[in-house]
C-alpha positions in Angstrom: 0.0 0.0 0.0 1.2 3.1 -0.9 1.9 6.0 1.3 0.7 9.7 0.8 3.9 12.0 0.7 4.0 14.4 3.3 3.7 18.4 1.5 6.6 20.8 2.1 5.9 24.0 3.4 8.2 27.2 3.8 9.7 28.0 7.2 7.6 30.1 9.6 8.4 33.2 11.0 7.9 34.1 14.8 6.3 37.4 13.4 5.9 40.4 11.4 6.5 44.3 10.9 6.2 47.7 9.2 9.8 47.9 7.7 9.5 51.7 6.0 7.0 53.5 4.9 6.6 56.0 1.9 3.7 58.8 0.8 2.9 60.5 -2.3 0.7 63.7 -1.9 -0.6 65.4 -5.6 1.1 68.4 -6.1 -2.2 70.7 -6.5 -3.3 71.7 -3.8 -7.4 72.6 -3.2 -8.0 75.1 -0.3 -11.6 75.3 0.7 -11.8 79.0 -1.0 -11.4 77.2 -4.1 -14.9 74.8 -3.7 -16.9 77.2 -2.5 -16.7 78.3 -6.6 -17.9 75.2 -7.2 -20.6 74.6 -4.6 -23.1 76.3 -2.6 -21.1 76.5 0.6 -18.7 78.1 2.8 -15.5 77.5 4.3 -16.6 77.3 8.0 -19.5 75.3 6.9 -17.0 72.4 5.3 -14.5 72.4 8.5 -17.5 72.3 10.4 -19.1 69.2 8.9 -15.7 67.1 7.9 -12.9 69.5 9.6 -11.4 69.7 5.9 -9.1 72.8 5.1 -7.4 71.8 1.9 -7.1 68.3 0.2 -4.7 67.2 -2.5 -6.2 66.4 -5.9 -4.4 64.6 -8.7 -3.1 66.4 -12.3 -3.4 64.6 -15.3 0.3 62.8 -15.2 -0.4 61.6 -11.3 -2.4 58.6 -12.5 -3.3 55.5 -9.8 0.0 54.0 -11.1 2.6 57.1 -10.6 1.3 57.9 -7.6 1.5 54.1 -6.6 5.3 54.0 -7.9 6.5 56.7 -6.2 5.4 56.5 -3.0 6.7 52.6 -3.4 9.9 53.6 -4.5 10.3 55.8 -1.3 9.3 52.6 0.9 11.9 50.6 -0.8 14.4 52.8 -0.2 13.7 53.4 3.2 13.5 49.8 3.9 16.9 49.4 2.0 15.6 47.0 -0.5 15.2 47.5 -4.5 12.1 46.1 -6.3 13.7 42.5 -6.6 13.5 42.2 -3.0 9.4 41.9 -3.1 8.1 38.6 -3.2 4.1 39.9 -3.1 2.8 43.3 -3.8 -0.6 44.2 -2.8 -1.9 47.1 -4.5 -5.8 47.8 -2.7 -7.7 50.7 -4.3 -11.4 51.2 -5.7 -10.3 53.4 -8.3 -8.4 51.0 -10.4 -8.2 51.9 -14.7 -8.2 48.2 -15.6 -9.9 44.9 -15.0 -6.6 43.3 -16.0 -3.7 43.8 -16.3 -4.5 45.4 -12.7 -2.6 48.0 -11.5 -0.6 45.4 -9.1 0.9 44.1 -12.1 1.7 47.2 -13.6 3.2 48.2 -9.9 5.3 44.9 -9.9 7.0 45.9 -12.8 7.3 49.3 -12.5 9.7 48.7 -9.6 11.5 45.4 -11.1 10.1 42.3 -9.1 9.4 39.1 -10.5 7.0 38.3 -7.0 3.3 37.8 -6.8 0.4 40.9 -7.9 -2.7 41.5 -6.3 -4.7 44.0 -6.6 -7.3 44.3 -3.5 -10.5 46.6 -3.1 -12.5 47.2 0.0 -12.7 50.7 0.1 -11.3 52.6 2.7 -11.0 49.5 4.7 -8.5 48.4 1.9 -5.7 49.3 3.6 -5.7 47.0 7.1 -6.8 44.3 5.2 -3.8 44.0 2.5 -1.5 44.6 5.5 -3.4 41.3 7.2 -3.0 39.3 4.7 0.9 40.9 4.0 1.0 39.9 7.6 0.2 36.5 7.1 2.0 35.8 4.2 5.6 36.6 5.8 4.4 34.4 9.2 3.8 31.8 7.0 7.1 31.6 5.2 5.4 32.6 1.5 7.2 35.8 1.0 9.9 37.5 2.8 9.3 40.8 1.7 5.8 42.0 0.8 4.7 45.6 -0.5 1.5 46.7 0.7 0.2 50.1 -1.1 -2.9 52.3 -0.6 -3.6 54.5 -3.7 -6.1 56.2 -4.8 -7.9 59.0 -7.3 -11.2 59.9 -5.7 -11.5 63.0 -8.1 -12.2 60.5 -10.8 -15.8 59.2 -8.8 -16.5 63.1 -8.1 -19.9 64.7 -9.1 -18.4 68.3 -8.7 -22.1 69.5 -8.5 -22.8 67.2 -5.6 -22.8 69.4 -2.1 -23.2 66.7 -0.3 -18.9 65.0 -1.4 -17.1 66.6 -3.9 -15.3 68.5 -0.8 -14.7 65.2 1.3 -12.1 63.7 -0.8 -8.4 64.0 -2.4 -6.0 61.4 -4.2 -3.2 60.2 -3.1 -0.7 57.5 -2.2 1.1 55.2 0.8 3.1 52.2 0.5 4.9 50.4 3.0 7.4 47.3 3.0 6.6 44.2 5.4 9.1 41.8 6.4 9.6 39.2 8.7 10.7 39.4 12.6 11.6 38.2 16.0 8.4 39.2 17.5 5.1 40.1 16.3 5.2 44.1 14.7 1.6 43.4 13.2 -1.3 42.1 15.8 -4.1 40.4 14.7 -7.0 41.6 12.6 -10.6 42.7 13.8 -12.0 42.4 10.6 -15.4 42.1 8.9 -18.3 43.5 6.3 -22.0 44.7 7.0 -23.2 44.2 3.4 -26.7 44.8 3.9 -25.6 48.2 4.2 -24.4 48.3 1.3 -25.8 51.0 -0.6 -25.1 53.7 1.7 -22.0 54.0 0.2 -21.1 52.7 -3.9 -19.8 54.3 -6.9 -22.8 53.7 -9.6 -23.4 52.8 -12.5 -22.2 49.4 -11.9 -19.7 47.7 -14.3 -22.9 45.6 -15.1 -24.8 48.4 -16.2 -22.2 49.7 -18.5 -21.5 46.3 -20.4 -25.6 46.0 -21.1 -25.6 49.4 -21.9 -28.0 50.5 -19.2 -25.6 53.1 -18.3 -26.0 56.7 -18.5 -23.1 59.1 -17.5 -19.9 58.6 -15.7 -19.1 56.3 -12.6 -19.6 58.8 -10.0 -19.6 58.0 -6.1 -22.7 58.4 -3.9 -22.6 58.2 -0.7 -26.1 58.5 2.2 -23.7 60.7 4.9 -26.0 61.0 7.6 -26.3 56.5 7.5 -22.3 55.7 7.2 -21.7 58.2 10.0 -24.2 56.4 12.0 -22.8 53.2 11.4 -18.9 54.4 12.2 -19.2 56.4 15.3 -21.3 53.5 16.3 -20.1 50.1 15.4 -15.7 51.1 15.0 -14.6 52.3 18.9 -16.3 48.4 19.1 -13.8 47.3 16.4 -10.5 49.2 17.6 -11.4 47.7 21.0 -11.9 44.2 19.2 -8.2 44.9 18.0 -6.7 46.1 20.8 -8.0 42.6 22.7 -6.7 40.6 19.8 -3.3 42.3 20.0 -3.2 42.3 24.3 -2.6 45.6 24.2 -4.2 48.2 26.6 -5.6 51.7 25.3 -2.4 53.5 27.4 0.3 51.2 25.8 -0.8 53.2 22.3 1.0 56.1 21.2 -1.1 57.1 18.1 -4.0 56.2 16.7 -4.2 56.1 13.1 -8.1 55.9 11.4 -9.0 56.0 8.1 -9.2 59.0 7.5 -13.0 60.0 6.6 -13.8 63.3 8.6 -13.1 64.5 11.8 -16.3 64.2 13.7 -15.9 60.7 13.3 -12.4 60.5 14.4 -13.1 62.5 17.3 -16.4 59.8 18.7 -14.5 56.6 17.9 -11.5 58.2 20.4 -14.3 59.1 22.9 -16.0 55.8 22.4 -12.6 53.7 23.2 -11.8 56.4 26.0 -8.3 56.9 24.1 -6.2 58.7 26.9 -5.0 62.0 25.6 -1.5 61.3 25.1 -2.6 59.5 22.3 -1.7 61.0 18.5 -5.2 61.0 16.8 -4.0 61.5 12.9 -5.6 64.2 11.3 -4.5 64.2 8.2 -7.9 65.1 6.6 -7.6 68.5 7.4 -5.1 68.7 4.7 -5.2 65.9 2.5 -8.7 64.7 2.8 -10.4 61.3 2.5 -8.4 59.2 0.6 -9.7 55.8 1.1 -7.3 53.4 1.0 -4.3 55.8 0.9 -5.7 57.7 4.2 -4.2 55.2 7.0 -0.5 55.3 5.1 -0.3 59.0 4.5 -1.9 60.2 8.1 0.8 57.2 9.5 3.3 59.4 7.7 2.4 63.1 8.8 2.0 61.7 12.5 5.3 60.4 11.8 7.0 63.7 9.8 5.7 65.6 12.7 7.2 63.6 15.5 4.2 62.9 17.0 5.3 59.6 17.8 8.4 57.4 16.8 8.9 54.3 15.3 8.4 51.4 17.1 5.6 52.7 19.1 2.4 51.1 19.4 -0.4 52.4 17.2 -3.9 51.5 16.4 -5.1 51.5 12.6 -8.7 51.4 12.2 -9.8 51.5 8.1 -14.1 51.7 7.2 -16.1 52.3 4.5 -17.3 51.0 1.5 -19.4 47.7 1.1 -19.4 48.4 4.5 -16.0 46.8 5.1 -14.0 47.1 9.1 -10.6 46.0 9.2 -7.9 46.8 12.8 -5.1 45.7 14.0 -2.5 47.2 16.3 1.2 47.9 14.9 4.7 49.1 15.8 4.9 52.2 13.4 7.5 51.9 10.6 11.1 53.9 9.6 9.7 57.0 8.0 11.9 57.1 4.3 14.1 60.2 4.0 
């Protein structure tokens, strides 16, 4: 009788973390002065709502794959690697320019590796839940080096005649390089989708519509405000603590906590709802940049970062929501910052 070989698998490692992180940031920016020629509203009424003073939108050259490469390249560098180095890279956006070849695969070559492509989208939850799965793959021994990058062009999805968020979001990019370690530099993911809800937030028509022909106009994003901020403020201080658990760490061991990046308000009742003492960096990068769904937890990691808020190797909690409605945590030691 024959016997069943035994399967080989790669070497585990004891853990994982954020080697270096880069950021790309349009080089136009949009002050609030300028909207307010496009809409009905005023400056204090947009930093009132979303605490937005300015937000960085894309020019014609600083497509979803520029962008991508550039803040990449910065990671890499940091990190002290060159493309060969990356064994996965996982590119998460919802504003993608092609079903395939994807804009991982343009990524992967872009910087020279012959590793894995994959291109991920859940929204503004995209982010936590490529660096879980990043995570993963290095414990497990499949790659030693993974590239995890948030990009995104919102402008593309804008209705600029819709009041209610053409002034929420910007474009933008964040990459970061993980790699394996003695401990764990990545805790465990709080993840999870509430897809009944899904409609409050989705970018219509649907691919579906525009192959039959049903289609009529652009893709453009819609979004019911008043039901996803109900459904953040409420639901994701449950998540972060659901991380925080998972990880064994206690709100005080955190220096910064790191959102997605979607307005302030909700920032500001998911740090009372965890009871987030206050030496705790809250990134608030939206004032500046604003909602750049999957790019927001990467580039507000960076400004808290840039402005010494905290250091790395200190404890932060990244908590990404949004669209489908998609939740991904997890608590990390923050990254090198590349020069």
């Amino acid at each position: 009788m024959s016997t069943q070989p035994e399967i080989r698998v790669a070497p585990v490692a004891a853990g994982s973390r954020l080697l270096s992180l880069g950021a790309y940031r349009p080089q136009r920016v949009v002050p609030n002065a300028e909207i307010v020629t496009l809409i009905e509203s005023s400056d204090e009424w947009i930093q009132q709502r979303s605490g937005i003073r300015e937000r960085r939108w894309a020019g014609p050259e600083e497509t979803v794959l520029a962008m991508a490469t550039a803040a990449s390249q910065q990671a890499l560098a940091g990190a002290g690697l060159t493309g060969a180095d990356i064994d996965l890279v996982l590119l998460t956006t919802m504003t993608s320019f092609s079903t395939t070849p994807t804009a991982a695969n343009l990524l992967q070559a872009a910087i020279g590796s012959r590793g894995g492509a994959l291109e991920m989208n859940s929204a503004c939850a995209g982010f936590p839940y490529a660096l879980a799965v990043a995570d993963q793959a290095v414990r497990t021994g499949a790659a030693r080096h993974v590239l995890v990058v948030g990009v995104e062009r919102m402008t593309d999805l804008l209705d600029m005649a819709d009041r209610g968020t053409m002034f929420l979001f910007g474009d933008g990019a964040g990459a970061v390089v993980v790699g394996a370690a003695d401990s764990p530099g990545i805790g465990p993911v709080a993840w999870g989708s509430w897809g009944e809800q899904a409609e409050a937030l989705d970018a219509a028509p649907l691919l579906a519509d525009v192959v039959r022909g049903e289609a009529e106009g652009p893709t453009v994003l819609r979004m019911k405000g008043q039901s996803v901020f109900r459904w953040a403020v409420t639901e994701m201080p449950k998540v972060g603590l659901e991380a925080l658990e998972a990880a064994g760490v206690k709100a005080e061991q955190l220096a910064a906590f790191v959102p997605h990046q979607a307005n302030t308000r909700i920032i500001d009742a998911m740090v009372k709802g965890m009871g987030l003492p206050e030496h705790v960096a809250v990134a608030d990068d939206v004032r500046w940049t604003g909602n750049t769904s999957a790019a927001s937890i990467p580039l507000a990691m960076e400004r808290v970062l840039r402005e010494g808020r905290a250091q790395p190797g200190d404890l932060a909690l990244l908590v990404g929501f949004g669209g489908g409605l998609s939740h991904a945590a997890q608590v990390v030691a923050l990254p090198a910052l590349a020069s």
